[in-house]
C-alpha positions in Angstrom: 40.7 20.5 -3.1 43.1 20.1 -6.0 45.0 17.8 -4.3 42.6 15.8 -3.4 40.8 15.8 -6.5 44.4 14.3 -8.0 45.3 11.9 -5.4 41.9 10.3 -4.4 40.4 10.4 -0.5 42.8 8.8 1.8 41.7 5.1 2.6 39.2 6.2 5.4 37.4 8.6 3.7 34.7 8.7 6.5 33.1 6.4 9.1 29.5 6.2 7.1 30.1 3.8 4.7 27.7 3.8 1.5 24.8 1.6 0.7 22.5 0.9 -2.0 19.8 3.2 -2.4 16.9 2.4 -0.3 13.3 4.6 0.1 11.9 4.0 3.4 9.5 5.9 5.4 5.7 5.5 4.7 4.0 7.0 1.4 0.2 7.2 0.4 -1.1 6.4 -2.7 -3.3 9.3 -3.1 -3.2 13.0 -3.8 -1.4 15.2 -2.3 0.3 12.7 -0.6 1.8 10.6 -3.3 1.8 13.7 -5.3 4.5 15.2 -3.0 6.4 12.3 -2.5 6.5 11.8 -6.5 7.7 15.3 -6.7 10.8 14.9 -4.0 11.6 11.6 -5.9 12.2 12.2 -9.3 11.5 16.3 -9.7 8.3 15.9 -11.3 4.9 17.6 -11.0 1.3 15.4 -11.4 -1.2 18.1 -13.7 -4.8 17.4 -13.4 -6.9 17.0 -16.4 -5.9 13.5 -18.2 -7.5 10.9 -19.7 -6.6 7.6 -20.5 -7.6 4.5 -22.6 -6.0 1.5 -22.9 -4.1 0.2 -26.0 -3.1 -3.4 -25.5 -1.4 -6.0 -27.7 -1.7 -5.2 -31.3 -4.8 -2.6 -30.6 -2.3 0.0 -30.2 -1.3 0.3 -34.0 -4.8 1.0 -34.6 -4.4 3.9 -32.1 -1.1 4.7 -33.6 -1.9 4.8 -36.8 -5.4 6.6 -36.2 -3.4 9.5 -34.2 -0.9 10.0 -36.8 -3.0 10.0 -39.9 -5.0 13.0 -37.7 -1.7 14.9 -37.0 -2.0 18.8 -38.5 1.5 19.8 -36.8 4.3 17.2 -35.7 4.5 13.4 -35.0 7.4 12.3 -32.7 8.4 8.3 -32.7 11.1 7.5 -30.2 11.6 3.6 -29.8 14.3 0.8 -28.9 13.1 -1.3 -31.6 11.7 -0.9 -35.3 12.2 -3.0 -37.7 10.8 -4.3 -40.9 7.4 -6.1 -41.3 3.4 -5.6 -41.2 3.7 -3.5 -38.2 6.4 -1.4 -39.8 4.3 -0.9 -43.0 1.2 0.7 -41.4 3.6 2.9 -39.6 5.5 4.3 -42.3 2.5 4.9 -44.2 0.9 6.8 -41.9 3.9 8.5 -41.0 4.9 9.1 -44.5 1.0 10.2 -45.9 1.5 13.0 -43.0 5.1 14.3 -44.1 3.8 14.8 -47.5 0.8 17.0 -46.3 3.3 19.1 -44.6 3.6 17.6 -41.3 6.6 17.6 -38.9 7.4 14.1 -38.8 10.6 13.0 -36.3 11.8 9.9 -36.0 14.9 8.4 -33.4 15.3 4.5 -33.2 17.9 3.0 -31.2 20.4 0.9 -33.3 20.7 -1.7 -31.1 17.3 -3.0 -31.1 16.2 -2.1 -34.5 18.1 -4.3 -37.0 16.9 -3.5 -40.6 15.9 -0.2 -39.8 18.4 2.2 -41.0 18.1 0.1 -44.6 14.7 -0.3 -45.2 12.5 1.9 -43.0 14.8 5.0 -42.4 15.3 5.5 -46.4 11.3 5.3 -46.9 10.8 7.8 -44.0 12.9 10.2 -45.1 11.7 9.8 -49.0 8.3 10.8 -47.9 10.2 14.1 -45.8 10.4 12.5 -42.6 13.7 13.0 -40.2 14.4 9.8 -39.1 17.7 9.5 -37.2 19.9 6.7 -35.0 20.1 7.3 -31.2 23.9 7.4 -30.2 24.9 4.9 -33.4 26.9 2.1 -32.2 30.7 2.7 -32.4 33.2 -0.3 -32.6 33.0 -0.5 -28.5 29.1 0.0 -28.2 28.2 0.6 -24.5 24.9 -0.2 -23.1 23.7 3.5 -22.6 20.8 2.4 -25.0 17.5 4.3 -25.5 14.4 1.7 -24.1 12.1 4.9 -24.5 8.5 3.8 -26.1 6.8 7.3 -27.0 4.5 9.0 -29.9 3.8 12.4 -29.5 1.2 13.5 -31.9 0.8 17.5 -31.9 2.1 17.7 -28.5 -1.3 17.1 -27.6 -1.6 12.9 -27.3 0.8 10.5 -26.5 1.0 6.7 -26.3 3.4 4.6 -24.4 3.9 1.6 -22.9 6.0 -1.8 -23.6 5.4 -1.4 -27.2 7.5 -2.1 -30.1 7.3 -1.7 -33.5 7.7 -5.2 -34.6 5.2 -7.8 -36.2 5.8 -9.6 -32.5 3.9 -7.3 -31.1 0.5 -7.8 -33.6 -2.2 -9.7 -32.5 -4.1 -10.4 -28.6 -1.1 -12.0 -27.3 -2.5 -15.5 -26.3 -0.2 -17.5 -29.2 3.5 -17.9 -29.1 4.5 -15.6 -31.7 2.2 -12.8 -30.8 3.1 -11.2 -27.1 1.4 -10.0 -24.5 2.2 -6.2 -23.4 0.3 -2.9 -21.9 0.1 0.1 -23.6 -1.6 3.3 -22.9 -3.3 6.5 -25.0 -3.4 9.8 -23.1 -4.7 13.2 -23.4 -4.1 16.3 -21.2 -1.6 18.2 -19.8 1.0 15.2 -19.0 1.8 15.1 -22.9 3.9 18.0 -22.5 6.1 15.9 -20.2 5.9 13.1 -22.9 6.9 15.8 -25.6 9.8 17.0 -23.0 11.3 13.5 -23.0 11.1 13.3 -26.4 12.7 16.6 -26.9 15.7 15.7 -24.8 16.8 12.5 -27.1 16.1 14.6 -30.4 18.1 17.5 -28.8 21.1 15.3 -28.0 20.8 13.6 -31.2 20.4 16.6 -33.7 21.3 19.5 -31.1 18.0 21.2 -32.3 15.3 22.6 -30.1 11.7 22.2 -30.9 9.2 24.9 -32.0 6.9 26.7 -29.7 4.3 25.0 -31.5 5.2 21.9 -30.0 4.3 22.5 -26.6 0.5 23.8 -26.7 -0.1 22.6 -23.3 2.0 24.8 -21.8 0.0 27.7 -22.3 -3.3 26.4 -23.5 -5.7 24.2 -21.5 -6.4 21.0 -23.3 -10.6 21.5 -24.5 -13.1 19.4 -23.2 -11.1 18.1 -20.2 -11.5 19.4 -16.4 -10.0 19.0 -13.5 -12.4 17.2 -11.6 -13.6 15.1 -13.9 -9.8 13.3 -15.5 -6.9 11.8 -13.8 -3.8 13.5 -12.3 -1.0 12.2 -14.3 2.9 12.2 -14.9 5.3 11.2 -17.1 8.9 10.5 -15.2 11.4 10.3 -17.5 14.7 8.5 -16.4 18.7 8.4 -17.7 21.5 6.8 -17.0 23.2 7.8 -13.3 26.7 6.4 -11.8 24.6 6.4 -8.5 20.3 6.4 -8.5 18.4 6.8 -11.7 14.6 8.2 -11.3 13.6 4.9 -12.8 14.6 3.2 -9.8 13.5 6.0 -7.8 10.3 5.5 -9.4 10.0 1.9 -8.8 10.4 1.7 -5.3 7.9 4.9 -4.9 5.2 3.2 -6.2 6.0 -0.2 -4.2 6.1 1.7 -1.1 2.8 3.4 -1.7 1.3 0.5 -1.7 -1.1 -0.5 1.4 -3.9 -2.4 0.2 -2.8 -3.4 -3.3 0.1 -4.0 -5.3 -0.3 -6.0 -8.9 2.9 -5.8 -10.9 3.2 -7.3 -14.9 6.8 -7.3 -15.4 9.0 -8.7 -18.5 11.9 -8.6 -17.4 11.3 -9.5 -13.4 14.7 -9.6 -11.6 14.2 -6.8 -8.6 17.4 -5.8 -6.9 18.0 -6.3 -3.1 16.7 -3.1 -2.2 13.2 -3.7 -4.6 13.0 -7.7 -3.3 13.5 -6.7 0.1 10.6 -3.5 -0.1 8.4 -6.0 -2.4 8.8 -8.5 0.9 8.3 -5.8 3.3 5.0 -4.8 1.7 3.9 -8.7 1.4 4.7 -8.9 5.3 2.5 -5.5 6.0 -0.5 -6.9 4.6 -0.5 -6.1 1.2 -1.6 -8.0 -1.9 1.8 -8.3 -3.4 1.0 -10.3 -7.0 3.3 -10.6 -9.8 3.2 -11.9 -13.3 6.0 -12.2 -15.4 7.0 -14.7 -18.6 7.1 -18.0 -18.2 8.9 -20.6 -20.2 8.9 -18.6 -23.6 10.9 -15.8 -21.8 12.8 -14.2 -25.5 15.4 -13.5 -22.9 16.2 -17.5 -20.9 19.1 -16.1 -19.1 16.9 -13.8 -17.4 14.1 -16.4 -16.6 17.0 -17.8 -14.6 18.0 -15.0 -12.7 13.6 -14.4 -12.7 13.2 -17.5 -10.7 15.6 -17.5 -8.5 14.3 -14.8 -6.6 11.2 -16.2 -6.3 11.5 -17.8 -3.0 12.5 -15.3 -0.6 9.3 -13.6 -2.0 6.9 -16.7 -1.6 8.1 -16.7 1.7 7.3 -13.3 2.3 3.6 -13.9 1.1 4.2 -12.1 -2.5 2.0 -14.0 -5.2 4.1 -15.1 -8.4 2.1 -16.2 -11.7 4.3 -17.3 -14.6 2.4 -16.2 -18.2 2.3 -19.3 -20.6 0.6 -18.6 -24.3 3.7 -16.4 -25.1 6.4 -13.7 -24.0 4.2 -11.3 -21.6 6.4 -8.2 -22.1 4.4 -5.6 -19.9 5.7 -3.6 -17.6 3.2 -2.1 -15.4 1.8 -1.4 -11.6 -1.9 -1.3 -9.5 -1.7 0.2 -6.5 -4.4 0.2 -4.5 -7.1 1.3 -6.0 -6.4 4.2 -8.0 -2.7 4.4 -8.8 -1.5 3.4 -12.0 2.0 3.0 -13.9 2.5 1.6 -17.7 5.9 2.5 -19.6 9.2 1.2 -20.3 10.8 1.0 -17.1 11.9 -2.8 -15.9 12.8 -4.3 -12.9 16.3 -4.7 -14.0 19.7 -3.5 -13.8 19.6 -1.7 -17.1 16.4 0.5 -16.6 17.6 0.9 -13.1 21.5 2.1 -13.9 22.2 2.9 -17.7 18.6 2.9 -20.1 17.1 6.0 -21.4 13.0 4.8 -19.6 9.9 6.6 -19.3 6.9 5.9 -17.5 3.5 7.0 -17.1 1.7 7.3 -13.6 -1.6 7.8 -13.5 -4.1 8.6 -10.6 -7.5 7.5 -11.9 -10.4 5.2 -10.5 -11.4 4.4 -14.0 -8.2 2.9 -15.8 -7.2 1.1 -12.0 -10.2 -0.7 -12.5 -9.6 -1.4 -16.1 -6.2 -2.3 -15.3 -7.4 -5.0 -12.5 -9.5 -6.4 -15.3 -7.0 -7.4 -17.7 -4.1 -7.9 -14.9 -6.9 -11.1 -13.6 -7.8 -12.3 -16.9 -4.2 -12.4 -17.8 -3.9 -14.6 -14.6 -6.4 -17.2 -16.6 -3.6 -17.5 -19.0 -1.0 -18.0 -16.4 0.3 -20.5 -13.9 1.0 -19.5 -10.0 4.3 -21.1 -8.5 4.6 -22.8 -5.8 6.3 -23.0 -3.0 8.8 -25.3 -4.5 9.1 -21.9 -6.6 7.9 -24.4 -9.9 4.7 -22.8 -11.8 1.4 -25.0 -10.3 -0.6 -27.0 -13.2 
């Protein structure tokens, strides 16, 4: 085995050669079926007794800043970008009226997308006696292994995530240019624990500390007022970077497979992989409703409305549905399946959520929020413009 180890496999290693990973097989898109299959995917468990309201555009500062400002134990903040501005202000004075009463308040930014922060919003968190702290601060040969995570955890008990960022870009209903369109997502129940988990890995690996007991109520407690029957089976699937499969991409194709009936997708960053075009085509050619709407012309990112269109027409000719978004950057990243199956997070269809981004996403079973979700998913199609067979966006 040394030897080997030293040398390297001899040229034919075996006759199996690799291949990129692909999920095949059928899946349902209701418990316990997609339960299970969630389960052998990514390791993680769906708990009963969730509920969910939505939190788009610049609505979810209001929620943030309402959920903080009601914290009596910890607030944790991890998020690829924060930096200065309105946004910024109402969150450091939440954050900071909190710390003084006595309040855990933990903070992790990545660098890389938070320019400004570690001058002017670190210094006035941690002044107030919050711990605010750099994930993985860039070196002189900074790597992409970036943190893309989009999480509060307010007393281990509610969490918010979604395509957020803390950013004045991100104020406002998302129908002019400089304010954009994205998803976001409050959540009570047991599924916060996982939220707190994910949390707790990036601040464990950034200060090597574990967190208190006191931190994980769910664990051990039921969450009041909320019953099984009566609230959604959720989970939180947290994903890092792997040389071979990440569960973000595990994730993704999951929930495309599941699909039967429906499959709505807002994506910011829409540029699928072979394996995720060919099981989006698959689905279209099975019947399914296969829609997806992603940025249009004011894409922040115009390399990747490039790459974005030119997969388009192997889909159209597939039968998937493609609506470009046109008041301003739509920067959601969400799935409807069916009728019942929901996902909102951080996790793109990408190469960097798929191979080296710390993501998390939330799925949700609940009749409720799918049909809220199919609300906003069609009126954001008012605001959009379907392409074409010639793959061009129809006026």
């Amino acid at each position: 085995m040394a030897a080997w180890v030293l040398t390297g496999c001899p040229v034919a290693c075996t006759e199996e050669r690799p291949k990129p990973f692909q999920l095949t097989g059928e899946v349902g898109s209701h418990r316990p079926d997609f339960a299970v299959a969630l389960y052998q995917t990514v390791g993680v468990r769906m708990a009963p007794g969730n509920r969910l309201t939505w939190a788009n555009n610049g609505a979810v500062f209001d929620v943030m800043e309402e959920e903080i400002r009601k914290a009596r134990s910890s607030v944790h903040l991890v998020m690829f970008i924060w930096r200065p501005g309105r946004a910024s202000d109402r969150m450091v004075a939440a954050m900071a009226e909190r710390a003084r009463a006595g309040v855990a308040c933990r903070v992790m930014v990545d660098p890389l997308g938070s320019a400004g922060f570690e001058t002017d919003v670190k210094p006035r968190l941690e002044a107030a006696g919050c711990r605010a702290h750099l994930f993985r601060p860039l070196p002189a040969d900074e790597n992409l292994a970036r943190n893309h995570r989009k999480l509060l955890v307010v007393d281990g008990r509610v969490g918010v995530t979604g395509g957020l960022a803390i950013q004045d870009e991100w104020l406002g209903e998302g129908l002019r240019e400089e304010e954009w369109r994205d998803t976001n997502a409050r959540v009570v129940g047991p599924v916060v624990e996982q939220m707190q988990q994910a949390f707790a890995e990036n601040w464990q690996e950034t200060t090597g500390e574990l967190l208190p007991v006191s931190d994980f109520p769910t664990l051990a407690q039921p969450v009041p007022g909320l019953d099984d029957a009566g609230a959604g089976w959720a989970a939180f699937v947290g994903s890092t970077a792997n040389p071979e499969v990440t569960r973000a991409e595990r994730l993704t194709q999951l929930m495309v497979r599941a699909a039967t009936k429906r499959l709505w997708i807002a994506q910011s960053y829409f540029t699928p992989n072979g394996p995720l075009s060919e099981l989006l085509q698959e689905r279209a050619r099975a019947g399914v409703d296969v829609r997806v709407l992603a940025p249009g012309d004011l894409n922040d990112q115009e390399i990747i409305t490039v790459a974005q269109r030119a997969t388009y027409s192997s889909l159209l000719e597939a039968g998937v549905r493609v609506w470009e978004y046109q008041p301003s950057m739509m920067h959601a990243k969400t799935m409807l399946v069916d009728d019942r199956l929901v996902l909102v997070g951080s996790i793109n269809y990408d190469p960097l959520s798929f191979n080296v981004l710390e993501e998390g996403s939330l799925v949700l079973e609940d009749l409720d929020a799918a049909k809220q979700m199919e609300a906003f998913f069609l009126e954001d199609l008012t605001h959009a413009r379907e392409v074409g067979d010639s793959g061009q966006a129809r006026r």
